[in-house]
N, CA, C and O of each residue as an XYZ file, in Angstrom:
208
protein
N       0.852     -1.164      0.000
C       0.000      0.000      0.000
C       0.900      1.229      0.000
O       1.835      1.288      0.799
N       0.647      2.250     -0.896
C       1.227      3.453     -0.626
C       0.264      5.146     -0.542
O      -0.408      5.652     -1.442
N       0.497      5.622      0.696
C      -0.394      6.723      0.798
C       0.757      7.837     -0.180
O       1.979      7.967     -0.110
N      -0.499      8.653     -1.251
C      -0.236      9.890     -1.930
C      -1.151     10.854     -1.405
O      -2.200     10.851     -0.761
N      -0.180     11.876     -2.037
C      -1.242     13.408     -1.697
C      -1.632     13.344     -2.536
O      -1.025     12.785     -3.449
N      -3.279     14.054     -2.770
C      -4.226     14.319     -3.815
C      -3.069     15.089     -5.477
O      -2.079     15.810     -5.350
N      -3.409     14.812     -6.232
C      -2.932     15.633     -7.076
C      -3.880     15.334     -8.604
O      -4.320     14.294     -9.095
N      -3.921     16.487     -8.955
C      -5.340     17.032    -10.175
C      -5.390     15.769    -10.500
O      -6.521     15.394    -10.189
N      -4.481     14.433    -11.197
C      -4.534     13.590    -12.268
C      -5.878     12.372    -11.550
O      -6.360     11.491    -12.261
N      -6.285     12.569    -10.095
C      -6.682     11.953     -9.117
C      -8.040     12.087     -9.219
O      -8.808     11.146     -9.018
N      -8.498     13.537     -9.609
C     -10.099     14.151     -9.553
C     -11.228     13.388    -10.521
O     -12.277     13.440     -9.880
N     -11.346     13.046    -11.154
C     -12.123     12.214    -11.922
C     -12.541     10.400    -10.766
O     -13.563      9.772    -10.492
N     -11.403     10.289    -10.530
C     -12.029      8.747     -9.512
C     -11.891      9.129     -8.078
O     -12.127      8.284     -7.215
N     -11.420     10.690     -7.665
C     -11.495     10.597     -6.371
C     -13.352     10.975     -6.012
O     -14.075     10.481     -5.147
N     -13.721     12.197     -7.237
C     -15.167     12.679     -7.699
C     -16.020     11.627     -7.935
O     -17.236     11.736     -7.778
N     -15.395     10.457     -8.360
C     -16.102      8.840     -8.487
C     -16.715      8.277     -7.345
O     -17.792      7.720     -7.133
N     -15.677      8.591     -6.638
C     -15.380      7.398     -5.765
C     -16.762      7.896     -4.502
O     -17.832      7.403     -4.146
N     -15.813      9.354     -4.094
C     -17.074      9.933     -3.143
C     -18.496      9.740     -3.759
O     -19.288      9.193     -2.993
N     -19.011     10.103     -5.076
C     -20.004     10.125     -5.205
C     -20.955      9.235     -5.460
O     -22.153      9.466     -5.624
N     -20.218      7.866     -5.500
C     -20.647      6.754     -4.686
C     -20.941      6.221     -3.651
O     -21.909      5.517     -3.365
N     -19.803      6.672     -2.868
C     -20.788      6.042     -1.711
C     -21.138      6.682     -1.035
O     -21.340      6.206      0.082
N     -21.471      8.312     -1.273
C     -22.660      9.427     -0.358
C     -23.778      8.520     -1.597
O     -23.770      7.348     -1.222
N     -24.334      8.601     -2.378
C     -24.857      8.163     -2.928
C     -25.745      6.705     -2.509
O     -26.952      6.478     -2.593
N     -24.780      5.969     -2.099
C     -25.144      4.719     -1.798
C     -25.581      4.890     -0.236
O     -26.392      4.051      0.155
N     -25.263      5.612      0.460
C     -25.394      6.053      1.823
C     -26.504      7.040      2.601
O     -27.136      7.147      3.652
N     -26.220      7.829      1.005
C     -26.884      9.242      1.206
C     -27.593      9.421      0.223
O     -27.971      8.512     -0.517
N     -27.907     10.792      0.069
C     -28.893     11.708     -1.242
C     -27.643     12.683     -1.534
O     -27.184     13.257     -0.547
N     -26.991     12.953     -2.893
C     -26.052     13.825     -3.251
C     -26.800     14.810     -2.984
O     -27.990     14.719     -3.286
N     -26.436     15.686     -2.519
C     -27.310     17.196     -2.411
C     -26.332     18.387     -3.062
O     -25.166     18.164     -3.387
N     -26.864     19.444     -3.176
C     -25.936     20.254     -4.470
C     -24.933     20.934     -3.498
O     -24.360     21.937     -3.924
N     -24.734     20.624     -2.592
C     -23.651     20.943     -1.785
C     -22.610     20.468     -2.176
O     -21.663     21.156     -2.557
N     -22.626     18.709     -2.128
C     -22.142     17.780     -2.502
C     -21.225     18.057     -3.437
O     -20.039     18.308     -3.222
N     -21.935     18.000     -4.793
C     -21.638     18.204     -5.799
C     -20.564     19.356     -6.288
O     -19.566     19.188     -6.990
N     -21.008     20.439     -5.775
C     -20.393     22.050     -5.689
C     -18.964     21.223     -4.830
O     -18.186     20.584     -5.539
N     -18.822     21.265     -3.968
C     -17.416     20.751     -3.281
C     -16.235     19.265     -3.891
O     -15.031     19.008     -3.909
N     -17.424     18.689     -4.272
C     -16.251     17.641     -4.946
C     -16.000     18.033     -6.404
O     -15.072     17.452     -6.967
N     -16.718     18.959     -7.103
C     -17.090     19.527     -8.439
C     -15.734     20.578     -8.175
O     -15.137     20.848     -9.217
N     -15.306     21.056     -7.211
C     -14.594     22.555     -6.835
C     -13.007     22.302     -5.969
O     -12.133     23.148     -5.783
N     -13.014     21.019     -5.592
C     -12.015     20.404     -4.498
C     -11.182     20.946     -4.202
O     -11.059     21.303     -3.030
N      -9.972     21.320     -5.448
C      -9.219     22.562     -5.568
C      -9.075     23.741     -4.020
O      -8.270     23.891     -3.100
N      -9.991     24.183     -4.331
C     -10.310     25.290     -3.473
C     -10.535     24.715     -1.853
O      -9.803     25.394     -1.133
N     -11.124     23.930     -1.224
C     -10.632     23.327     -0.391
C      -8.926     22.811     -0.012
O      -8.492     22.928      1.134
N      -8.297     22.387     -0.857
C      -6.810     21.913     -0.775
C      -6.560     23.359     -0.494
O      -6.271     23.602      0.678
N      -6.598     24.143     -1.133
C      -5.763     25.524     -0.917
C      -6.268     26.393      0.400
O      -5.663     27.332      0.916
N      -7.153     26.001      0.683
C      -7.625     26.982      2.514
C      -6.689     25.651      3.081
O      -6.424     25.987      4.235
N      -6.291     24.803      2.928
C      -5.162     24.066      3.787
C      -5.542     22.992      3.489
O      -4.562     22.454      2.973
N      -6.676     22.048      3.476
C      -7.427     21.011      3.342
C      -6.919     20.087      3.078
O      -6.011     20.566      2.399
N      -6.643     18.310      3.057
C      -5.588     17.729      2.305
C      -6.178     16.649      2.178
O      -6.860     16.268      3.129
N      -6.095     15.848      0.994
C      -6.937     14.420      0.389
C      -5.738     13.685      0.408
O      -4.749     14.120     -0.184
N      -5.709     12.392      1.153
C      -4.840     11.336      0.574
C      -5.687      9.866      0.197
O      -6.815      9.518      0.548
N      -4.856      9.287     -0.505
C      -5.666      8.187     -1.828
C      -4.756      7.231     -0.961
O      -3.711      7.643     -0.458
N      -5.151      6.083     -0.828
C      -4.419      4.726     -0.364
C      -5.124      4.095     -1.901
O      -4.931      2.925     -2.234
């Protein structure tokens, strides 16, 4: 197993991935969407995604 930091090439299956299983869990609500649609902008107020 190796942990990475988020990086752009990631956004398409990391945007996958969440929106599966809020989905499967949840109701996407346009919150949702707007934040994993925008992620970017989270990482940069400090925020940090890592992928195993």
């Amino acid at each position: 197993m190796q942990v990475v930091p988020y990086a752009d090439k990631y956004k398409k299956d990391f945007v996958k991935m969440n929106t599966e299983w809020i989905s499967k869990m949840f109701v996407m609500e346009p919150e949702d969407f707007k934040v994993l649609n925008n992620i970017e902008a989270k990482i940069a107020d400090g925020g940090q995604i890592f992928l195993l």
